[in-house]
Every structure is written in structure tokens, then in C-alpha cells.
DRENDO-1510 file (C-alpha; in Angstrom, 1 decimal, always signed):
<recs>
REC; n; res; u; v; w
REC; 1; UNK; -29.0; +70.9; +58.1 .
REC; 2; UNK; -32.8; +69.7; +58.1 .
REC; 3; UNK; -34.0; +66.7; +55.7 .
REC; 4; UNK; -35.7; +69.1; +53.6 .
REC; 5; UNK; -32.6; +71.3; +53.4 .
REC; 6; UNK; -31.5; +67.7; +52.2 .
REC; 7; UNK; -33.5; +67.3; +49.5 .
REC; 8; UNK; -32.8; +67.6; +45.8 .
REC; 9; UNK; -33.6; +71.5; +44.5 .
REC; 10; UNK; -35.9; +70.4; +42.2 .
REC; 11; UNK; -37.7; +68.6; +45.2 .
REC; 12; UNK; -37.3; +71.9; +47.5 .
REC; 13; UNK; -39.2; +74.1; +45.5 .
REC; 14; UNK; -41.9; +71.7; +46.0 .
REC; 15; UNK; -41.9; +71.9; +50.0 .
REC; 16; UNK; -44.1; +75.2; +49.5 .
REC; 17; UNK; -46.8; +73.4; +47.7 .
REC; 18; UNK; -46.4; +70.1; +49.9 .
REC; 19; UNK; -46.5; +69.1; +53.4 .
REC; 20; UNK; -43.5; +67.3; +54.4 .
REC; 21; UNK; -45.6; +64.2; +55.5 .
REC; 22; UNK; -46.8; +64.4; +51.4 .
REC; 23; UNK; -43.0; +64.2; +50.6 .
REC; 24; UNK; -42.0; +61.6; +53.1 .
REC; 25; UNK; -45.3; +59.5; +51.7 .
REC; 26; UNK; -43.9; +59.9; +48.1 .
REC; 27; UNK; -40.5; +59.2; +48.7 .
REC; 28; UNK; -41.0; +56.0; +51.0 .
REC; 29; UNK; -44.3; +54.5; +51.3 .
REC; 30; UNK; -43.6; +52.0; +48.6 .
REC; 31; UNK; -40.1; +50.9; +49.6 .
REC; 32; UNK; -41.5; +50.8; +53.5 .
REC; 33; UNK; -44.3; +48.8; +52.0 .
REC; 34; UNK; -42.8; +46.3; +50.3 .
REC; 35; UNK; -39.8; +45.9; +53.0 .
REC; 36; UNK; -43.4; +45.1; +55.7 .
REC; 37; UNK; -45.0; +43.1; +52.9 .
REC; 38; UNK; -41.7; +40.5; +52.7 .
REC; 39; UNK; -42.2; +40.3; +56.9 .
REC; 40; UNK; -46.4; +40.2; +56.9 .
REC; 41; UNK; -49.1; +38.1; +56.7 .
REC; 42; UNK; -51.2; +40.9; +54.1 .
REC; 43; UNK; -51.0; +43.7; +52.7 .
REC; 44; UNK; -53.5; +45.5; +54.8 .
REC; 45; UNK; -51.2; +45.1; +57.9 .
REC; 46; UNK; -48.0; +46.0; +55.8 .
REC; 47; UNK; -50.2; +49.2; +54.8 .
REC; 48; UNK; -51.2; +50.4; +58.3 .
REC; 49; UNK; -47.4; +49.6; +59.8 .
REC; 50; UNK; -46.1; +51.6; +56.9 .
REC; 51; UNK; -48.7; +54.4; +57.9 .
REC; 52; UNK; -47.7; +54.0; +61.4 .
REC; 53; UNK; -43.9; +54.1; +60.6 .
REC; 54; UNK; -44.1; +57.3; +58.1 .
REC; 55; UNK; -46.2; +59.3; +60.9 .
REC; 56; UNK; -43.9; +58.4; +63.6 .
REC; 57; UNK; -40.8; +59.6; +61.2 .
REC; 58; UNK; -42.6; +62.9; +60.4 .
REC; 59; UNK; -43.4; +63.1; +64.6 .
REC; 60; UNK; -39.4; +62.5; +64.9 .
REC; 61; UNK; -38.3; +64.0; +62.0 .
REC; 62; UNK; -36.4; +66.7; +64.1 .
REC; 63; UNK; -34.2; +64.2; +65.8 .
REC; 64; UNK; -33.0; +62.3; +62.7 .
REC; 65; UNK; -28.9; +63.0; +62.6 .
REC; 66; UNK; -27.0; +62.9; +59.0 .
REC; 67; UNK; -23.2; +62.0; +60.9 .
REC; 68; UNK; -25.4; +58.8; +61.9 .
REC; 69; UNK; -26.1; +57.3; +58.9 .
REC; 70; UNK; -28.0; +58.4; +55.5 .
REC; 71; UNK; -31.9; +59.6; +56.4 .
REC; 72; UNK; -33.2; +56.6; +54.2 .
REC; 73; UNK; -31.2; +54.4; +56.9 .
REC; 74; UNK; -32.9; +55.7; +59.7 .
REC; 75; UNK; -36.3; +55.5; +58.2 .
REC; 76; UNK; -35.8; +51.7; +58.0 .
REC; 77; UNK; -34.1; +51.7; +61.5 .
REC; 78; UNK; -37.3; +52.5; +62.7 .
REC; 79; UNK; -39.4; +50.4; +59.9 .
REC; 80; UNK; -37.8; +48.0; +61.5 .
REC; 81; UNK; -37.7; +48.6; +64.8 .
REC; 82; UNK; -41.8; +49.0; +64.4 .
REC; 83; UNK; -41.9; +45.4; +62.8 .
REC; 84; UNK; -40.2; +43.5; +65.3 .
REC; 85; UNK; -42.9; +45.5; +68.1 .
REC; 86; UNK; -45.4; +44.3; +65.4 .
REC; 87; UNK; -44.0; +40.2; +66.0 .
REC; 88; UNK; -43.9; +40.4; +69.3 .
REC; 89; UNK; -47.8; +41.3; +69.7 .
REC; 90; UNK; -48.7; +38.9; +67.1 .
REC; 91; UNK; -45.9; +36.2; +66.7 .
REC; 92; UNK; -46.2; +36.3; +63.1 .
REC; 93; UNK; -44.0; +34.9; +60.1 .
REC; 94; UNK; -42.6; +36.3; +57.0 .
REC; 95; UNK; -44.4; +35.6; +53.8 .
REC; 96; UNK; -43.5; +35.0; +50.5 .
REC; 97; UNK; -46.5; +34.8; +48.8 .
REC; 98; UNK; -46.3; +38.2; +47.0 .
REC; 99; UNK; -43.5; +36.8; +44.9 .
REC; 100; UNK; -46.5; +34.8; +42.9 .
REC; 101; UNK; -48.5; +37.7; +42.3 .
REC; 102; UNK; -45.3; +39.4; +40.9 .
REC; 103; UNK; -44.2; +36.9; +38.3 .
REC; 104; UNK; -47.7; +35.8; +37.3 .
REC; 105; UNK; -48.8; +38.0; +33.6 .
REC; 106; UNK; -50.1; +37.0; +30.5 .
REC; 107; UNK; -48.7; +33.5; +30.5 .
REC; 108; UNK; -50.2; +30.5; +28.9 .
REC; 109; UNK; -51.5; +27.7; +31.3 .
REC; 110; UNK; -48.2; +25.7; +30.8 .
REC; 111; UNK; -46.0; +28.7; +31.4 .
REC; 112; UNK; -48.2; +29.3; +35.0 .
REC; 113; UNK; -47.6; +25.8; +36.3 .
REC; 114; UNK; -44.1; +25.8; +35.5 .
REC; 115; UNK; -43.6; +29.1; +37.1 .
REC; 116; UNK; -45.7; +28.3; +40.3 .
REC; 117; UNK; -43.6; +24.8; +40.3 .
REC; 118; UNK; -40.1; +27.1; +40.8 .
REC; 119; UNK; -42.1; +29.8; +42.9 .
REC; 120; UNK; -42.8; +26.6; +45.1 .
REC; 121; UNK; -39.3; +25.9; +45.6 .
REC; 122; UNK; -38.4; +29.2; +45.8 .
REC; 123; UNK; -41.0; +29.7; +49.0 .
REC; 124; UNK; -39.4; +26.6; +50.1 .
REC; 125; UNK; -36.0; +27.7; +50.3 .
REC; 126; UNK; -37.1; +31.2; +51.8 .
REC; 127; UNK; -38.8; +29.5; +54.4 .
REC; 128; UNK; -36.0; +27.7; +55.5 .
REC; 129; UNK; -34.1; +30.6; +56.1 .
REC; 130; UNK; -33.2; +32.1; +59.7 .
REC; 131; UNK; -35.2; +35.3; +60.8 .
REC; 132; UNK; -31.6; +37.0; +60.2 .
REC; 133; UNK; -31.5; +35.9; +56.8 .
REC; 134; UNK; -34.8; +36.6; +55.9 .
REC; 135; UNK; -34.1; +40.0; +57.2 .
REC; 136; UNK; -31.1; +40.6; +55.2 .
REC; 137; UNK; -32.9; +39.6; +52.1 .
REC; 138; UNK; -36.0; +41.7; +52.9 .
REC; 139; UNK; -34.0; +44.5; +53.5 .
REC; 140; UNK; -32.0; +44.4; +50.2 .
REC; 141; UNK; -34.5; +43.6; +47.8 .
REC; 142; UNK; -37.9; +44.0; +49.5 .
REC; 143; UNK; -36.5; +47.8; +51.0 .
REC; 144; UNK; -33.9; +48.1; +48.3 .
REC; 145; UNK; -31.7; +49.5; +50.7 .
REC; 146; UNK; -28.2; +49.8; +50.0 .
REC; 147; UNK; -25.3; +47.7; +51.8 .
REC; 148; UNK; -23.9; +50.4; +53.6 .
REC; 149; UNK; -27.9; +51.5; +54.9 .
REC; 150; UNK; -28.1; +47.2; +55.7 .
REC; 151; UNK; -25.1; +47.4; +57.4 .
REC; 152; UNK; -25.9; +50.3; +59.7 .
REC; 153; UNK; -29.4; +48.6; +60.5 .
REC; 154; UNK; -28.1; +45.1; +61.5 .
REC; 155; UNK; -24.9; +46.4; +63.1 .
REC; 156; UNK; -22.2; +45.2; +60.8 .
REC; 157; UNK; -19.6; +46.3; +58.7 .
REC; 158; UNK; -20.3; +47.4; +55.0 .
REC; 159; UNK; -17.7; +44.0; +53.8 .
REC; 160; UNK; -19.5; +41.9; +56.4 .
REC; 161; UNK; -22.5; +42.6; +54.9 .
REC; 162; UNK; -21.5; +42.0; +51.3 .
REC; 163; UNK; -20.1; +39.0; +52.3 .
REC; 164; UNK; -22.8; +38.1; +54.1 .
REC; 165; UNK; -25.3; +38.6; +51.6 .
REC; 166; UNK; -23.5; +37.0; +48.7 .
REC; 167; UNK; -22.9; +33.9; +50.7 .
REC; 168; UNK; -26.9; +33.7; +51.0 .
REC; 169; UNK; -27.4; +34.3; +47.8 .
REC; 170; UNK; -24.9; +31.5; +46.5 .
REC; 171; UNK; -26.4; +29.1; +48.6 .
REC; 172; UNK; -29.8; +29.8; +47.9 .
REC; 173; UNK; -29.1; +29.5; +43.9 .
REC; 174; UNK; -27.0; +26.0; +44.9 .
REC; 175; UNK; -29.7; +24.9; +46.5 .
REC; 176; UNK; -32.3; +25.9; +43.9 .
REC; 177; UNK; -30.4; +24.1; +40.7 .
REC; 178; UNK; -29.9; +21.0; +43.0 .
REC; 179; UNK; -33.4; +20.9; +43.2 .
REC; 180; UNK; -33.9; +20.2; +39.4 .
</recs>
């Protein structure tokens, strides 16, 4: 069975009118986005490794394998496999800066320096985290991959990873409230 047999019939009847790079694009681009965006300096790097990694899924496409794992699982297999190439010729460290631009709205001035106070200590905490932990966390809610897709890309168990995860999380909100 190919990914576009895959898809959902509403989204087959598309395939005439789209290329599958289009439908790759649509499907992905964001969630690969955002998953790069946690790990880079800017958004113009995040953009052109996203590129990078959506045209070398659509080059590969033919040698994705379903008993292996779910196709969005092997898109971020090799998201991230093209992220940790990207460190290793620039040596750079995950950002969290993104998380202010998120939260920051129609507040009132008081509002914005209380919420870039806990942003602050939120960046804190992130950057005290181990690359693996980082990489959990950037996978789940950056990617918004599931646990059993994390699990596959890190090389654990589903449980592991749940356990794993959790654990993170609990410490990081400990550690945020002892803050106050």
C-alpha cells in the first residue's frame, strides 16, 4: 500500500488536482516547522530545514514502510535525523524564545511583565534541561507527535516514554512553583 493509498478518501480525490509534494507540504510543514523552531536559532533556518526535510521525504517517499512505524513517525525520523546533521555543522542550541511571541496578545503593560517574569523562568528551566530532554519535549509538543511515534524515534518503549515524559513534566512544574 502507497502513502497516498493511505490517505483519507476525502484527501484522495484530491491527489488528481495536487502534487504529492503539495499534500506532504499541507500536511506537515507546520508540525516539522515548529518541531525545528524548538531546536533553532530562527525561523528562517527552521524554514529551510523543514524545506529540506519535506523534499527529501517526497525523494524517499517510495521507501517509507507502514509495519515500521506510522508515516508521520518516519517523517520525524528523518526531521530529526536532518537536525542533529544540522548541529553538527553549526553546534547550535535549542531556543525557547518563540514561547514569548506565543503568549504575548492584547495584554495590558502589567499583564506583559508578569507574563515575560514566568516566561523567564520558564526559559530558565528549559535551558537547564539535557539535549534528551529537550528532545522529548520538542517532540511532543513542538511536533505534537504521539507517544507511540516518540517512542519509535528515541528507541523506547511506548510506557517508557510515558513515564519518561511525565516525570519531566512533574519536575519541571515542581520546579517552577518553587520558584515563586
Amino acid at each position: 500500500m502507497t502513502v497516498l493509498e493511505q490517505l483519507p478518501s476525502n484527501e484522495q480525490s484530491c491527489v488528481e488536482n495536487l502534487l504529492p509534494f503539495e499534500i506532504l507540504y499541507e500536511r506537515y510543514y507546520t508540525r516539522i516547522h515548529r518541531y525545528l523552531r524548538a531546536h533553532l536559532r530562527n525561523d528562517d533556518d527552521a524554514a529551510d530545514l523543514a524545506q529540506q526535510v519535506l523534499f527529501q521525504v517526497w525523494v524517499k517517499i517510495n521507501t517509507y514502510q507502514p509495519e515500521r512505524g506510522s508515516f508521520a513517525t518516519w517523517v520525524f525520523s528523518i526531521a530529526h535525523h536532518r537536525l542533529v546533521d544540522s548541529y553538527r555543522a553549526a553546534r547550535s542550541a535549542i531556543v525557547w524564545e518563540p514561547l514569548y511571541e506565543i503568549t504575548i496578545t492584547e495584554q495590558n503593560p502589567e499583564d506583559m511583565v508578569i507574563a515575560a517574569e514566568s516566561l523567564a523562568r520558564v526559559k530558565a528551566l528549559l535551558d537547564a534541561l539535557s539535549e534528551a530532554e529537550r528532545e522529548l519535549l520538542a517532540l511532543r509538543f513542538a511536533a505534537k507527535l504521539s507517544l507511540g511515534e516518540i517512542a519509535v524515534i528515541i528507541g523506547k518503549s511506548v510506557e517508557a516514554t510515558r513515564k519518561q515524559l511525565t516525570r519531566l513534566i512533574q519536575r519541571l512544574h515542581g520546579q517552577y512553583h518553587q520558584q515563586n
